[in-house]
C-alpha positions as CSV (number, residue, x, y, z in Angstrom):
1,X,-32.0,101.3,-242.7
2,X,-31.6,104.3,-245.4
3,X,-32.6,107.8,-242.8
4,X,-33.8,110.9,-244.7
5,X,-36.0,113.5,-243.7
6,X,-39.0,111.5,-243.7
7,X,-38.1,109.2,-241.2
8,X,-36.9,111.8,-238.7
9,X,-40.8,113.5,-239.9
10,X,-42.6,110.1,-239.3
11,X,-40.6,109.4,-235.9
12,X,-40.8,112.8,-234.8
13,X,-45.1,113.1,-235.8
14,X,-44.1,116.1,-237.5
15,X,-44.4,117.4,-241.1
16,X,-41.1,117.3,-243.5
17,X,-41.2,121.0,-243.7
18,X,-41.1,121.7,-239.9
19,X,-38.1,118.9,-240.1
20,X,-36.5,121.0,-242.6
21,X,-37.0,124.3,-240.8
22,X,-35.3,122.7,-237.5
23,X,-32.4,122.1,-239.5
24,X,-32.4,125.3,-240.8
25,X,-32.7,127.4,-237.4
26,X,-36.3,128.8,-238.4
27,X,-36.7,130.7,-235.3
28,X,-40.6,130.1,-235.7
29,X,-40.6,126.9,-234.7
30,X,-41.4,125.7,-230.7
31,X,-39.3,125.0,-228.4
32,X,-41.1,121.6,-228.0
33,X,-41.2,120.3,-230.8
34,X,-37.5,121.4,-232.0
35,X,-36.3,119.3,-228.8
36,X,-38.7,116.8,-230.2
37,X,-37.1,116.5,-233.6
38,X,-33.6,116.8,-232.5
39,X,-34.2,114.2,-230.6
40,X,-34.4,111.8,-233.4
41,X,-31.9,113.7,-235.8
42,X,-29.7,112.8,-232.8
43,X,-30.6,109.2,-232.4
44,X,-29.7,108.8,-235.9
45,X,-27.1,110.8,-236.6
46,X,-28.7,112.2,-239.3
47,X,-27.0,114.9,-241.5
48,X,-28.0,117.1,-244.5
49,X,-26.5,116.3,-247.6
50,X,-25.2,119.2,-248.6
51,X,-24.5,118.5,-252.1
52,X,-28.4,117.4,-252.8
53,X,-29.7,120.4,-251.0
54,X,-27.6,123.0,-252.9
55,X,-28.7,121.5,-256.3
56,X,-32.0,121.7,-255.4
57,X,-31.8,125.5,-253.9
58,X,-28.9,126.3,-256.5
59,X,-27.1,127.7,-253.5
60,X,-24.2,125.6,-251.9
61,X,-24.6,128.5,-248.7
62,X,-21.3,129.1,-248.9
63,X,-18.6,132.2,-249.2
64,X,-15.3,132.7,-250.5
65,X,-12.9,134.5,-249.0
66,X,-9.6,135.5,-250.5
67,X,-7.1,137.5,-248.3
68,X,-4.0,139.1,-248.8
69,X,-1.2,137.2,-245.6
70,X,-2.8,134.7,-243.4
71,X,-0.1,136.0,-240.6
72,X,-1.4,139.7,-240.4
73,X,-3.4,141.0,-237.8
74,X,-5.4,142.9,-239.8
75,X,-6.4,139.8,-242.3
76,X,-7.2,137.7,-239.2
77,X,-9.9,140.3,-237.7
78,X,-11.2,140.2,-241.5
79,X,-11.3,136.5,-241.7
80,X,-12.6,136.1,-238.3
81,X,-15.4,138.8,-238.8
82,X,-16.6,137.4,-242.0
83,X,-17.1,134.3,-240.7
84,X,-18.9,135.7,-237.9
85,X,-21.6,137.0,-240.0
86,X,-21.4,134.2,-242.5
87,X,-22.5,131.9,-239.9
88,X,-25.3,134.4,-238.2
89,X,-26.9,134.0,-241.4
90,X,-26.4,130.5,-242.4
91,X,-23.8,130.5,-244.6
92,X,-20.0,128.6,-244.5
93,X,-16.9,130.1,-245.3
94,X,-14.1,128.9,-247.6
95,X,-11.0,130.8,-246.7
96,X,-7.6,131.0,-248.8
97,X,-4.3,132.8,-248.6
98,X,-3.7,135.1,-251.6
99,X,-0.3,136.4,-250.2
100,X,-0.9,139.0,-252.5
101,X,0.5,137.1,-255.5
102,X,-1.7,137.6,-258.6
103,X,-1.3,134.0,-259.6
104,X,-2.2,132.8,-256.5
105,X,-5.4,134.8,-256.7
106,X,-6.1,133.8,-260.1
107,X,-5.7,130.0,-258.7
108,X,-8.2,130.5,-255.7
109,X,-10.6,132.1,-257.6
110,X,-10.9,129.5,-260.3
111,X,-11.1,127.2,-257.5
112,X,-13.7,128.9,-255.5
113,X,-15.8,129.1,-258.7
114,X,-15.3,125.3,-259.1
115,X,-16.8,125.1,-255.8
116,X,-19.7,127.0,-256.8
117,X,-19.4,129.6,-254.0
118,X,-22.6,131.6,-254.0
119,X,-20.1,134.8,-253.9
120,X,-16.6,136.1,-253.0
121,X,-14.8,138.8,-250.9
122,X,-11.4,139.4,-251.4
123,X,-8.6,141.9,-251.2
124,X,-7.5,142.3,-254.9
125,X,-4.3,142.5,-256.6
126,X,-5.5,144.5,-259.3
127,X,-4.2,141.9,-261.4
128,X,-6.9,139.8,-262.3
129,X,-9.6,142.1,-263.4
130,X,-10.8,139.9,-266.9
131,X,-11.5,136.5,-264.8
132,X,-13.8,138.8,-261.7
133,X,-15.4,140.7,-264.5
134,X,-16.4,136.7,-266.3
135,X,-17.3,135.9,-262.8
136,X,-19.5,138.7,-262.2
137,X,-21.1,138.1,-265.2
138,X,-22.2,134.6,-264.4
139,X,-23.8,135.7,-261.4
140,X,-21.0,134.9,-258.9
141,X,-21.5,138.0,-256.4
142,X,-18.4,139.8,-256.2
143,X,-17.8,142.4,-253.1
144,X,-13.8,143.3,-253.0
145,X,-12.3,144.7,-249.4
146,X,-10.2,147.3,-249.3
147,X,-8.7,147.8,-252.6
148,X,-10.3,148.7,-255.7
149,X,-9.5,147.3,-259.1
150,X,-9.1,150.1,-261.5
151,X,-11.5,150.3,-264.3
152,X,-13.9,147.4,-262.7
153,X,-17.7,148.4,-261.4
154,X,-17.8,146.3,-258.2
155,X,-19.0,146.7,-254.9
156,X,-16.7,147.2,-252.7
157,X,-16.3,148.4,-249.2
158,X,-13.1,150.5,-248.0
159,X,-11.5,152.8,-246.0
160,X,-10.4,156.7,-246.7
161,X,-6.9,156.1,-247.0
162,X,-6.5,158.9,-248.4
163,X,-7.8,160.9,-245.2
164,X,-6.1,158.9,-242.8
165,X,-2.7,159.3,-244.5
166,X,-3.0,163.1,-244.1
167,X,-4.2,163.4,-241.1
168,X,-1.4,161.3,-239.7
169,X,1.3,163.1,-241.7
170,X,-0.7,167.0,-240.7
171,X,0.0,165.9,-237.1
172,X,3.8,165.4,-237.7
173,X,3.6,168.8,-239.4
174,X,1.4,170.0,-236.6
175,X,4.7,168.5,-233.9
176,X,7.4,170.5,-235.7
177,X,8.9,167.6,-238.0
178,X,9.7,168.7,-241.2
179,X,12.3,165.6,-242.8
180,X,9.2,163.8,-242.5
181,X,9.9,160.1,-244.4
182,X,7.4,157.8,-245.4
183,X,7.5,153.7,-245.4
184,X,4.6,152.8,-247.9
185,X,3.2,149.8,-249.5
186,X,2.2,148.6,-253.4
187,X,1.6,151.8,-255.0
188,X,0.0,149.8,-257.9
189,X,-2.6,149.2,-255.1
190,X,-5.3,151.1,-254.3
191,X,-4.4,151.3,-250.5
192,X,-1.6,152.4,-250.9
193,X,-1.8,154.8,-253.7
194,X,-3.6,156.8,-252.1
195,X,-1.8,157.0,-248.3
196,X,0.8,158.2,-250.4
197,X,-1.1,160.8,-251.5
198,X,-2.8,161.9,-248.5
199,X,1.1,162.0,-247.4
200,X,1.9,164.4,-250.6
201,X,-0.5,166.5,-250.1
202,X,-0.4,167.3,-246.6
203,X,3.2,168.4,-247.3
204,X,2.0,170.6,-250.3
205,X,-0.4,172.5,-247.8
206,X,2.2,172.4,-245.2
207,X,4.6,174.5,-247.8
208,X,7.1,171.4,-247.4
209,X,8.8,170.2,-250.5
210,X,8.6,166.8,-251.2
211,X,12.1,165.1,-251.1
212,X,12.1,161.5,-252.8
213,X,14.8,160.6,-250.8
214,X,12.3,160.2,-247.9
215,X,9.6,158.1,-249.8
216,X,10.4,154.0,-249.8
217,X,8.3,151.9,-251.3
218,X,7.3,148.5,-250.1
219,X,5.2,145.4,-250.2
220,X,3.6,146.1,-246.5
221,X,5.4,143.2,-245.3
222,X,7.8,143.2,-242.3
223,X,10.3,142.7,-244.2
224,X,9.9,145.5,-246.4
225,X,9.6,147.7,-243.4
226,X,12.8,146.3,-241.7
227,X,14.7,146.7,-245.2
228,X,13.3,150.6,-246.0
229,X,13.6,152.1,-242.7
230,X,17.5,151.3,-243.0
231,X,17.4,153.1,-246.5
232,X,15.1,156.3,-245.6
233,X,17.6,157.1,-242.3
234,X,20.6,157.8,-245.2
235,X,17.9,160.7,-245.6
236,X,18.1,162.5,-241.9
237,X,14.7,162.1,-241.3
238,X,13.4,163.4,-238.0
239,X,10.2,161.3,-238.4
240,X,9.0,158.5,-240.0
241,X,5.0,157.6,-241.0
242,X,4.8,153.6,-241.8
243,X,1.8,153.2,-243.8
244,X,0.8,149.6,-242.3
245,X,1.8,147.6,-239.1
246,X,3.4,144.8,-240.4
247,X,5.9,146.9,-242.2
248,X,5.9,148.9,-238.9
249,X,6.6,146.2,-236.8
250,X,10.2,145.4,-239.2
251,X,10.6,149.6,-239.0
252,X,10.7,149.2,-235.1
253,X,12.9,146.4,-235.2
254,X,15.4,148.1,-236.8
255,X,15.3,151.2,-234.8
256,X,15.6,148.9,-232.0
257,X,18.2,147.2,-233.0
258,X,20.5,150.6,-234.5
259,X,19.3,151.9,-230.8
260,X,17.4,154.3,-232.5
261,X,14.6,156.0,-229.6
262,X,11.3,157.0,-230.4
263,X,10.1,159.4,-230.1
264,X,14.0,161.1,-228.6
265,X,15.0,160.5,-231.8
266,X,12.8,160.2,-234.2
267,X,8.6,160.6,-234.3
268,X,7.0,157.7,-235.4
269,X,3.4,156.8,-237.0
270,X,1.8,153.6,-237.9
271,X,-1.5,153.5,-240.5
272,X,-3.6,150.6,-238.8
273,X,-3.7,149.5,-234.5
274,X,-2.7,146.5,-231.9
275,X,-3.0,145.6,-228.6
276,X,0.7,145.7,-228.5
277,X,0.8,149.4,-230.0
278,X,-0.4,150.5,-226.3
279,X,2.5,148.7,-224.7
280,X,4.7,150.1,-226.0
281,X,7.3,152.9,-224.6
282,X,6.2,155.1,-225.5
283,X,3.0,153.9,-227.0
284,X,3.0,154.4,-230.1
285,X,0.7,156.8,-232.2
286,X,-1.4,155.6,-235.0
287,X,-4.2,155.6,-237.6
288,X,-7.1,153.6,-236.4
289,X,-9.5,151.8,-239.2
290,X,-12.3,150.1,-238.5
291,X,-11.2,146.7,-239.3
292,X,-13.9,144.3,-238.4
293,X,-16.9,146.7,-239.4
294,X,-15.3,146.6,-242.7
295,X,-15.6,143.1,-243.0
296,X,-18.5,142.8,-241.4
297,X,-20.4,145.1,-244.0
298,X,-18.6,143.9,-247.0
299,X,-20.1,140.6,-245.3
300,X,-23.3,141.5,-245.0
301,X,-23.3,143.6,-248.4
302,X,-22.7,140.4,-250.1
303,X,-25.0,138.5,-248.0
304,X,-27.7,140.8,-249.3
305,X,-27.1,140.5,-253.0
306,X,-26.9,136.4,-253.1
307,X,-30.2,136.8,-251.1
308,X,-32.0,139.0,-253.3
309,X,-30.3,138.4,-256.3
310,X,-29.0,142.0,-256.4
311,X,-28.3,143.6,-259.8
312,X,-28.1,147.0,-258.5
313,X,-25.6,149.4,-259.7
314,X,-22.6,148.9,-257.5
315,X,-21.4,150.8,-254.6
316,X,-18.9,151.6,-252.9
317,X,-18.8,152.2,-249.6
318,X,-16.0,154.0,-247.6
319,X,-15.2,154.1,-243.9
320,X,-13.6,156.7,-242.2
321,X,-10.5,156.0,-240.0
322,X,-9.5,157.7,-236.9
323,X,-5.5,159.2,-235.5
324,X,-5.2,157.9,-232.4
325,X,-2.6,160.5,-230.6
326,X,-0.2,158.4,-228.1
327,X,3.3,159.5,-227.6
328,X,5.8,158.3,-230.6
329,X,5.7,162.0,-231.6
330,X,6.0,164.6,-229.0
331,X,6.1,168.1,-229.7
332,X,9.5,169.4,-231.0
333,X,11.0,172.8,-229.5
């Protein structure tokens, strides 16, 4: 016997549509008679066919998410926050690990728009900006996280690096460090462009010239951070400001490991927060952003436009960040 949603409407002495808004979560419907209709999508097994239903809304429900290292802290609270509201409002999730390798972005794009995703938020490269501006103008909704792709109108929703990057680098200032090195990420990035900048010109106000010798420039992997921070000691510095934590986690390694003590001798600041930050000894000071409230708006920002089919001019909308003061950098005498 072939089940669709009029049987489970005959058996249940219901209409199709009050089938159809059970399986949808209309919150509308009665108790009674949801119980009554589950009943008999449950005696059957039934299931929506997902294909049929988005060819017939032109909607598969679904978002795309592309994200710059699967193994990052800070791209799991995305991924796990997007989802979050995906699923509040009835939508799936396809997630994919861009590594932050333009091909591999290129790749999950193509393939998200194969899957006919009824949009996308991603972390760009900056790399790709021809394919997003095609898909944009097919009417795949486009929000980007974090970074901004130069010369693109998008929405996108971000964080003031720029602010944050100061601030942490005025409070070094503010402690009596003046060799104060920096560990940064992609400068071909929006992210960390401008913490670099927020870096240079806190020392410009600070009447401390900038010495390149303390300025490394990485790939905000741990890797990168292990590698740099046995470059940027060559240059005496008597603090150090790591411009993300995973690149801060390979900076404290090495420390460790050289028995290098923070803060005794040397300050220490991390742009982005962990649990494990407050375990540390000393815990360590650090630049707070509001991780999953980014996702969750560039979530619900996108949600928005696939519902209303949102041509607006886009927007972009920036967060601010927070230094959280712990004791990596005391005061210096």
């Amino acid at each position: 016997m072939k089940v669709n949603i009029k049987t489970i409407a005959h058996e249940s002495g219901v209409s199709t549509a009050t089938v159809s808004r059970v399986l949808n979560n209309y919150p509308s419907i009665r108790e009674i008679t949801r119980k009554k209709v589950l009943k008999v999508i449950d005696k059957y097994n039934y299931e929506i066919n997902a294909v049929a239903k988005s060819l017939k809304q032109k909607k598969t429900m679904t978002i795309g998410v592309i994200i710059g290292n699967v193994l990052s802290q800070f791209y799991s609270i995305v991924a796990k926050s997007v989802e979050d509201i995906a699923l509040e409002n009835g939508f799936n999730m396809i997630l994919c690990n861009g590594n932050d390798d333009p091909d591999k972005e290129l790749k999950y794009l193509k393939l998200l728009k194969s899957n006919r995703v009824d949009g996308i938020i991603f972390t760009p490269t900056g790399q790709n900006s021809n394919y997003i501006l095609s898909l944009i103008k097919t009417d795949t909704k486009v929000v980007l996280l974090d970074r901004l792709i130069d010369n693109l109108e998008c929405d996108a929703v971000l964080v003031d690096n720029y602010m944050g990057s100061y601030n942490a680098t005025m409070h070094l200032i503010d402690q009596g460090y003046k060799r104060i090195g920096i560990i940064n990420g992609y400068i071909n990035r929006t992210t960390g462009r401008e913490r670099l900048k927020g870096y240079k010109y806190a020392l410009k106000d600070s009447g401390i010239k900038i010495d390149d010798d303390l300025i490394k420039i990485g790939n905000f992997k741990k890797s990168s951070g292990y590698r740099l921070t046995e470059e940027i000691l060559r240059a005496s510095p008597d603090a150090i400001f790591v411009t993300n934590l995973d690149m801060a986690i390979g900076s404290i390694l090495f420390l460790r490991e050289k028995n290098v003590k923070i803060p005794d001798d040397i300050g220490f600041i991390s742009f982005d927060d962990s649990e494990w930050a407050v375990f540390m000894e000393p815990p360590l000071t650090v630049v707070q952003q509001p991780t999953g409230e980014l996702a969750e708006l560039a979530t619900e920002i996108l949600i928005k436009k696939i519902k209303e089919k949102n041509n607006n001019k886009p927007i972009i909308h920036t967060l601010n960040t927070r230094l959280e003061i712990r004791g990596s950098c005391i005061k210096k005498s």
